[in-house]
C-alpha positions in Angstrom: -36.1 18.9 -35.9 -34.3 21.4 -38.2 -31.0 19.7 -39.7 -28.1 21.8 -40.9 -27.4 18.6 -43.4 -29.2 15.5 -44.8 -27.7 12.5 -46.4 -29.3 9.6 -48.7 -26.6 7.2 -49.5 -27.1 4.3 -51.7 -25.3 1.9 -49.3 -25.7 0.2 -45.9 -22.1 0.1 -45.2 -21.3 3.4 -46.8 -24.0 5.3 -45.2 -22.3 4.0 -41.7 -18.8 5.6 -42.9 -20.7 9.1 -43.8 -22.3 8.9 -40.3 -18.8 8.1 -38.2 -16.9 10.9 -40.5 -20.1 13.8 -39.7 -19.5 12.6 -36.1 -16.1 12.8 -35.5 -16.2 16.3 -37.5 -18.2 17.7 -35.2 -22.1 17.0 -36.0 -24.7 15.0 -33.6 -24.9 12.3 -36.3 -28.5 9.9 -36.5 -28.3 6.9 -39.2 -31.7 5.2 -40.4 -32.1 2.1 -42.3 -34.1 2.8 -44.9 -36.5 6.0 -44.8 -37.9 6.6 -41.4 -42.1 6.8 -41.2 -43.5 9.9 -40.7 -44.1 9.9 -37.7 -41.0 8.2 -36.3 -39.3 10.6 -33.6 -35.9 11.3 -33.5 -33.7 12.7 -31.3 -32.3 16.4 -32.1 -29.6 15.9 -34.1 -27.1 18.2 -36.9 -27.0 15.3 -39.6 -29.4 12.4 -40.5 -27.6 9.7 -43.1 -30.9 7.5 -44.5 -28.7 4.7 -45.5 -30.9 2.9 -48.6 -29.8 -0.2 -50.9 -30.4 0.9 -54.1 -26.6 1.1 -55.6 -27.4 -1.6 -57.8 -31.0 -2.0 -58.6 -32.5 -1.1 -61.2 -32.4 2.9 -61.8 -35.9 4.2 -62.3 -36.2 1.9 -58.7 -33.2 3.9 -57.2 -34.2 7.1 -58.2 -37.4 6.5 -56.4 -36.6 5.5 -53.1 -33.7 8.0 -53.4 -36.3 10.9 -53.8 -38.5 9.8 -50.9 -35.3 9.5 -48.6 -35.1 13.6 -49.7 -38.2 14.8 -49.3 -38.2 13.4 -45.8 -35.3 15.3 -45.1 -36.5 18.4 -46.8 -39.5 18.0 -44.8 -37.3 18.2 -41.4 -35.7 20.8 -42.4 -33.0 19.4 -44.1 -30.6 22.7 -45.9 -28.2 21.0 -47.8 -28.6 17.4 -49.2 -25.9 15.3 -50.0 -26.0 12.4 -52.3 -23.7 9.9 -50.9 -21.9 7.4 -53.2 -19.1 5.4 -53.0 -15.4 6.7 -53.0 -14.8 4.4 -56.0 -17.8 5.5 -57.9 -19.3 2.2 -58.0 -21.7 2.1 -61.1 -22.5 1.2 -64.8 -23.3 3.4 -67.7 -26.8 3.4 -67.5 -26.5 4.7 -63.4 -27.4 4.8 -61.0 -25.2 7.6 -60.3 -26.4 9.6 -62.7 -30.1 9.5 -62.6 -30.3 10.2 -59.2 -28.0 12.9 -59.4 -30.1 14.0 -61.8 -33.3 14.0 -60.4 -32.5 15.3 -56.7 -30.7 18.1 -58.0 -34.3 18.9 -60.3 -36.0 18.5 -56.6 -33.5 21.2 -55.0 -33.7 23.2 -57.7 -30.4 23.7 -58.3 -28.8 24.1 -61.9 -25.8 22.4 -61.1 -24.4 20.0 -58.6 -20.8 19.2 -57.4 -19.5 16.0 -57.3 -16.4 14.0 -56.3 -15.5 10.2 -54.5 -12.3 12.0 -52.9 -11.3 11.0 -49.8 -7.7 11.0 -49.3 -7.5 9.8 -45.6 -8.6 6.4 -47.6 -6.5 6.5 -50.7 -9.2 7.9 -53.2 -8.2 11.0 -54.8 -8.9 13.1 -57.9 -7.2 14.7 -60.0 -7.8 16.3 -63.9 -11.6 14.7 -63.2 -9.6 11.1 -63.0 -10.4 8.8 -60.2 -7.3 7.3 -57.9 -7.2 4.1 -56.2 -4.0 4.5 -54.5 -1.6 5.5 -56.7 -3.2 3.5 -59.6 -5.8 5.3 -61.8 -9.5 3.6 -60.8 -9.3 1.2 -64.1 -6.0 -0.3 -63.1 -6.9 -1.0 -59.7 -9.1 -4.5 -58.7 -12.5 -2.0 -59.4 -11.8 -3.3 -62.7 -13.2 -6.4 -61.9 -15.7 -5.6 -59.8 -18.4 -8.4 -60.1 -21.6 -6.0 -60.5 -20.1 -2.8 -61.5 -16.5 -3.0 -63.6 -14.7 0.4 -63.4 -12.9 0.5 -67.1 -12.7 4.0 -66.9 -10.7 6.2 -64.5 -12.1 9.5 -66.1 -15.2 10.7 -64.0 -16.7 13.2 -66.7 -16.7 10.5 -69.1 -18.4 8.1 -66.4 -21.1 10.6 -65.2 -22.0 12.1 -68.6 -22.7 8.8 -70.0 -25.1 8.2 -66.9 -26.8 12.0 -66.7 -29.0 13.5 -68.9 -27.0 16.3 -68.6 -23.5 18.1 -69.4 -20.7 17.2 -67.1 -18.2 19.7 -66.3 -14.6 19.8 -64.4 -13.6 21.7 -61.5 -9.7 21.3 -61.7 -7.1 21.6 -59.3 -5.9 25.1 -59.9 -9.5 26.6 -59.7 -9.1 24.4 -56.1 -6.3 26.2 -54.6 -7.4 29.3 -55.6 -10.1 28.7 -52.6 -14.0 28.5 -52.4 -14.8 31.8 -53.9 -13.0 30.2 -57.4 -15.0 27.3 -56.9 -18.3 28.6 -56.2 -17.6 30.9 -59.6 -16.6 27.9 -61.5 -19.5 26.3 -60.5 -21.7 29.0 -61.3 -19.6 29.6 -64.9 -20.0 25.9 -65.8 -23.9 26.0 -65.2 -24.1 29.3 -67.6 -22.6 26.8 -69.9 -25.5 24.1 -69.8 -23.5 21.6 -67.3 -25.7 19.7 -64.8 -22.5 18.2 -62.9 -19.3 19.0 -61.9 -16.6 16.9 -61.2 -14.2 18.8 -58.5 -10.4 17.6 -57.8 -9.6 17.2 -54.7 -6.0 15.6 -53.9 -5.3 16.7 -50.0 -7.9 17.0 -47.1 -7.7 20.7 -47.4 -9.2 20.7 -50.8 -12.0 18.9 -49.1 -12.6 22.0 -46.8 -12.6 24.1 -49.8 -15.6 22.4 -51.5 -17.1 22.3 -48.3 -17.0 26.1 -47.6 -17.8 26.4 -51.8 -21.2 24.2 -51.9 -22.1 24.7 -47.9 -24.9 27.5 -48.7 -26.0 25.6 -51.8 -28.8 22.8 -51.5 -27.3 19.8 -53.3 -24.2 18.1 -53.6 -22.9 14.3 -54.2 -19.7 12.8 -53.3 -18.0 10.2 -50.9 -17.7 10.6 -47.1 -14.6 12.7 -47.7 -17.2 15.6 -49.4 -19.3 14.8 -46.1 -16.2 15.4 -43.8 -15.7 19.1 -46.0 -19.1 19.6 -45.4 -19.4 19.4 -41.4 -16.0 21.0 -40.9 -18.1 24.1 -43.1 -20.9 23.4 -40.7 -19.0 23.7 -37.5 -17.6 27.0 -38.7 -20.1 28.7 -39.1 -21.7 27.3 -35.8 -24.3 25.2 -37.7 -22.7 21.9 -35.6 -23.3 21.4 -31.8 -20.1 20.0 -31.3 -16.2 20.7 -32.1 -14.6 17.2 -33.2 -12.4 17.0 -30.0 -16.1 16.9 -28.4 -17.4 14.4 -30.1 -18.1 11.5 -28.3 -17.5 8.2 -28.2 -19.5 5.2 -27.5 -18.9 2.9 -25.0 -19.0 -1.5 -26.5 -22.4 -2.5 -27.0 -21.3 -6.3 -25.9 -22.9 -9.6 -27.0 -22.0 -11.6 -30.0 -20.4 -10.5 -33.2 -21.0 -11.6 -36.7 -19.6 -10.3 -40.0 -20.5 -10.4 -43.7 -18.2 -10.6 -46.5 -20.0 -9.9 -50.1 -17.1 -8.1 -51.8 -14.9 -9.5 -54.3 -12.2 -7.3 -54.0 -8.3 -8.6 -53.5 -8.3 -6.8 -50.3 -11.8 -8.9 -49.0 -10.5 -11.8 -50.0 -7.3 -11.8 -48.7 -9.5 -10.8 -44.9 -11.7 -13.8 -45.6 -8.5 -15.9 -45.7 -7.3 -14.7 -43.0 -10.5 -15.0 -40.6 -10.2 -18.6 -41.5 -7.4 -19.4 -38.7 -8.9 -17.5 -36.3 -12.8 -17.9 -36.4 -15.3 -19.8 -37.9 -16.3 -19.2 -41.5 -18.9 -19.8 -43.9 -18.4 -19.4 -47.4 -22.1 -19.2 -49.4 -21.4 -20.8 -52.9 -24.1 -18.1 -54.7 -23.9 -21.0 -57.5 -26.5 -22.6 -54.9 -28.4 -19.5 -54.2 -28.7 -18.9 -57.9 -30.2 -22.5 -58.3 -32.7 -22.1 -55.2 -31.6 -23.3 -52.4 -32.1 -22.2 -48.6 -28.3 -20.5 -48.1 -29.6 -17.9 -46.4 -31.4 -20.1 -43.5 -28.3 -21.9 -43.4 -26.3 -18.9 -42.8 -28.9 -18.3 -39.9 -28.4 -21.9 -38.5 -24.6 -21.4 -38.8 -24.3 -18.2 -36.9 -26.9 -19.8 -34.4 -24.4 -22.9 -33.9 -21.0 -20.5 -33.2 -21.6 -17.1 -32.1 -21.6 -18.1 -28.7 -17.8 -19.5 -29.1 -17.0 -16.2 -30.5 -17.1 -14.1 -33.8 -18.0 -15.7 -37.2 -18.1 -15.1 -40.8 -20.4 -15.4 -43.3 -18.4 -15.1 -46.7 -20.8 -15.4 -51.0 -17.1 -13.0 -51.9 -15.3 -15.4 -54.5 -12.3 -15.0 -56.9 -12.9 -12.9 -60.1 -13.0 -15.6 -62.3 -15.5 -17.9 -60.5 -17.7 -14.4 -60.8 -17.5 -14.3 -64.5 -18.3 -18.0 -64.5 -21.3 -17.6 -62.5 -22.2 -14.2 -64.5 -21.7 -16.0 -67.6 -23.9 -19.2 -66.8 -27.3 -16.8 -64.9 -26.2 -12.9 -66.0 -24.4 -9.9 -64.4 -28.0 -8.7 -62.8 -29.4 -11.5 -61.7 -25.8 -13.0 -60.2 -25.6 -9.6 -58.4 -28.5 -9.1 -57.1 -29.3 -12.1 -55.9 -26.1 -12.4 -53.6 -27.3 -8.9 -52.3 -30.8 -9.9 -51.7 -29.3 -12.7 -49.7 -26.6 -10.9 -47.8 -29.3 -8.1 -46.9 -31.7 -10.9 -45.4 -29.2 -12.7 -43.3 -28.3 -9.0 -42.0 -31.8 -8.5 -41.0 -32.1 -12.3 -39.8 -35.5 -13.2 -41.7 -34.4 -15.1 -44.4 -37.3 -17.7 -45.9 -38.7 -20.8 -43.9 -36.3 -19.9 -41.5 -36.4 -22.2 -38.8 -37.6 -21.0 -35.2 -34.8 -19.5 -33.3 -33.8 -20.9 -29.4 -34.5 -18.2 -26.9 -32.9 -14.6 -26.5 -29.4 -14.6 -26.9 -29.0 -10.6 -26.2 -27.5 -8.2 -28.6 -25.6 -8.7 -31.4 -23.0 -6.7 -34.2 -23.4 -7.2 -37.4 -20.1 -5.8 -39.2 -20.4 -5.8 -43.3 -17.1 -5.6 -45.5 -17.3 -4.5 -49.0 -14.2 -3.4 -50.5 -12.1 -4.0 -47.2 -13.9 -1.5 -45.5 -15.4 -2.0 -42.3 -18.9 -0.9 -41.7 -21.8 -0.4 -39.3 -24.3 -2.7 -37.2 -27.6 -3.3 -38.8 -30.4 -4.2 -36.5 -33.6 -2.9 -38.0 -35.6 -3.6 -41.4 -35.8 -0.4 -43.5 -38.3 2.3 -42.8 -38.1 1.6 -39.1 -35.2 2.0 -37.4 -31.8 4.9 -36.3 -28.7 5.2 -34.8 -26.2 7.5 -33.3 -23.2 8.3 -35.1 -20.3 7.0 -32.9 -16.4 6.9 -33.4 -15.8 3.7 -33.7 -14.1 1.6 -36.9 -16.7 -1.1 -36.5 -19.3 -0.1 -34.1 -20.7 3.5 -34.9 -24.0 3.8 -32.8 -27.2 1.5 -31.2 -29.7 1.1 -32.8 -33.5 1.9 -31.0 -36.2 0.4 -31.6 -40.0 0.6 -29.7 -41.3 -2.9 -28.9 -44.9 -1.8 -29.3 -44.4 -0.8 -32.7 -45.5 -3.2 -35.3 -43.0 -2.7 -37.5 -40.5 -4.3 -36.3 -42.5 -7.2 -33.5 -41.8 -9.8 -36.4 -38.0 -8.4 -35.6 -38.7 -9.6 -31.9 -40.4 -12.6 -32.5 -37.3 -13.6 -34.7 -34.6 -13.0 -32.1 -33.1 -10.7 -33.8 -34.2 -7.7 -31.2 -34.5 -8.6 -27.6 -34.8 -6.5 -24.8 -31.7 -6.7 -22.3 -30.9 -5.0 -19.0 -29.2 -1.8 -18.9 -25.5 -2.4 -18.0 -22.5 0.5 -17.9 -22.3 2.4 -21.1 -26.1 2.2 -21.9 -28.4 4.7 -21.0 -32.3 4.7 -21.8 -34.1 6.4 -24.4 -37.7 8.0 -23.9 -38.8 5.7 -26.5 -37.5 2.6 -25.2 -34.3 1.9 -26.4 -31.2 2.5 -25.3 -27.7 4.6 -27.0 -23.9 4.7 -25.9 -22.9 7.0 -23.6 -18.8 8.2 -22.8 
């Protein structure tokens, strides 16, 4: 496998996002959970997004796992690698933004990497290095509140040079519009200067193309899916891509049952957690209880076990801001976080602790995560084991494929989580045993 562009994002559900943008761009599109083994085989593919979970754990923690997602990308063949973050730059003054910036762009070699959250199709732009929301800068929108990681500061240089251990730059949007060759000389002017980082304005899809075409023949980059979509339209241009975007296809409904987890805290989660509440069955988590010990993730499990056969459920630990700071206050902002994390991440993979023994195969099913609003991918395999097809779908981007006889992921089987089903229309079989959508 030689891929024209690797990803490591530091997100399930963002990871999914990069993967449907590459797809519908143009590129054959794989996501893994987690960083594949060595020996997993893969289908060809343009793109490979390893999706990890390491957004808000500790940094020296991120920055590991984020340089073995690399090198096994490197090691495929991987040109360019993108750093994948969120389009609202999610993180805290210490990272982990920054030192994983930092230390992939020390693996590539590179003296300076570009970096922007714009995406404009989604309401994120940038402009003078200062992050939009909408038409609100990033600290006046409900970021500012974010349980984990507060926002208080719209001004991305600021941000990322309190997090790197290096100079941060700006790539304004005059040096934009003059086209790639400004950028690139930009770039290359700021790293004379002793930057590390730069941030790039981008307020309009077509700047996106510019950085693209700028950064395309370099080996390191970070940015939002909107800097993935610049990317693969560079790609496809200069025939790198196997597919034009009007080619890309789409995959047919997997079926089965549908669950979906709600972790964010956001106005615009909350307001979709309300409104689930006429129309399905929901669960809200109090992660006051899960904080104190007890079981929430088994009886998330036993929930979902109960319902999904009437239909689609929830699964909501997302609470108003203030009950947050309470619960912050009372245990603190690490352990509050990461414990509702831990817990969303094992009802995801369906092993929470003493989980009970599940009834017999009920085939198949989504698992659709909100964070921010935003829909996201299906998560069927534990990390280090498992990939999937990019797809054009809001909800649904790909099947994953997994090998019974692997050991890996038997526990996954024994669980219930994984079953083997009977091909029906829209499925076709792997060689290794598993199954992806077909037009």
């Amino acid at each position: 496998m030689s891929l024209a562009l690797g990803c490591v994002a530091d997100d399930y559900t963002g990871a999914s996002d990069l993967a449907n943008t590459l797809t519908k761009a143009g590129l054959r599109t794989i996501q893994t959970i987690g960083v594949p083994e060595e020996n997993r085989a893969l289908p060809e593919a343009d793109a490979v997004v390893v999706a990890l979970k390491s957004r808000s754990i500790p940094a020296e923690q991120a920055v590991a796992r984020s340089r073995e997602a690399e090198a096994w990308l490197r090691a495929r063949g991987a040109a360019h690698v993108m750093f994948k973050v969120c389009s609202t730059f999610d993180s805290t003054d210490a990272g982990n933004i920054g030192p994983v910036m930092d230390a992939l762009r020390a693996e590539a070699g590179e003296a300076i990497a570009l970096v922007t959250p714009a995406f404009p199709e989604t309401g994120r732009s940038v402009y003078q290095g200062n992050l939009f929301v909408g038409a609100v800068p990033l600290n006046e929108s409900p970021l500012k509140d974010h349980p984990l990681n507060p926002m208080r500061d719209a001004n991305l240089v600021r941000v990322l040079g309190r997090q790197s251990g290096s100079p941060v730059g700006l790539i304004d949007t005059a040096t934009v519009a003059r086209g790639a060759e400004a950028v690139a000389a930009r770039l290359d002017a700021l790293a004379e200067e002793g930057k590390g980082a730069a941030i790039a304005d981008a307020i309009f899809d077509s700047d996106l193309e510019v950085l693209g075409r700028a950064i395309v023949g370099r080996k390191f980059s970070v940015g939002a899916s909107g800097l993935g979509l610049g990317l693969a339209r560079a790609l496809v241009a200069d025939g790198r891509g196997t597919t034009d975007a009007a080619g890309a296809a789409v995959g047919e409904p997997v079926g089965g049952t549908s669950a979906c987890l709600a972790g964010s805290c956001s106005q615009a989660t909350l307001q979709q957690v309300a409104a689930a509440e006429k129309i399905m069955p929901v669960l809200r988590l109090d992660p006051a209880r899960l904080l104190a010990g007890d079981d929430v993730v088994a009886e998330a499990l036993n929930f979902a076990d109960e319902h999904l056969a009437s239909g689609p459920v929830l699964i909501a630990t997302s609470a108003p801001p203030e009950a947050v700071r309470a619960l912050q206050a009372a245990h603190g902002v690490d352990a509050a976080g990461h414990a509702i994390e831990a817990a969303l991440a094992a009802i995801a993979e369906g092993r929470g602790p003493r989980r009970p023994r599940r009834p017999p195969a009920r085939g198949r099913r989504r698992r659709d995560l909100r964070r921010g609003g935003r829909p996201a991918g299906a998560h069927r395999l534990p990390a280090r084991s498992g990939d999937r097809r990019g797809r054009s779908r809001p909800a649904h981007r790909g099947t994953a494929r997994a090998d019974a006889a692997r050991p890996e992921i038997r526990q996954f089987r024994r669980s219930g989580l994984l079953r083997p089903r009977p091909r029906h229309d829209g499925l076709t079989p792997h060689p290794d045993g598993g199954f992806r959508c077909t037009p």
